[in-house]
C-alpha angles and dihedrals in degrees: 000000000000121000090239096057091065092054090080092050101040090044088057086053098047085048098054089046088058089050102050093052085040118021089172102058112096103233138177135153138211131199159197092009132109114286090246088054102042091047084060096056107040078053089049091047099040095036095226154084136297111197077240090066113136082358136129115266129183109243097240126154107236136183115232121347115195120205114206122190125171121217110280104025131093094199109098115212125217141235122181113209104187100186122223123210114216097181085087100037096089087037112090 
């Protein structure tokens, strides 16, 4: 199994984490994009916006990106998951 088929799966956890500690935070996550692209959707999906809005962002491929936003705000914000793969660590 690939690192990136478990992102999906690990992001939907750490969701539903968030929303059991706070069911009235608006969350969503995106991976496995570019950081431009997954600020735009987590923008698009939380209708809102991230303090790197209309910014300059370095075009890095990350793993899972969480957007955060508390009722009555319109500013998201964000939590970096990088994902380790243990499988190779003992490999050399």
């Amino acid at each position: 199994m690939r690192e990136e088929d478990t992102y999906k799966d690990i992001g939907l956890r750490f969701v539903k984490l968030l929303q059991g500690l706070h069911p009235d935070w608006e969350i969503a996550f995106s991976e496995n994009k570019f950081l431009p692209q997954m600020i735009e959707e987590l923008e698009r999906l939380l209708n809102g916006k991230t303090d790197y809005h209309d910014q300059f962002c370095p075009h890095l491929k990350l793993d899972i990106l969480i957007g955060v936003k508390t009722p009555h705000s319109t500013r998201i914000g964000l939590i970096l998951l990088e994902i380790t793969s243990f499988m190779h660590a003992g490999s050399s």
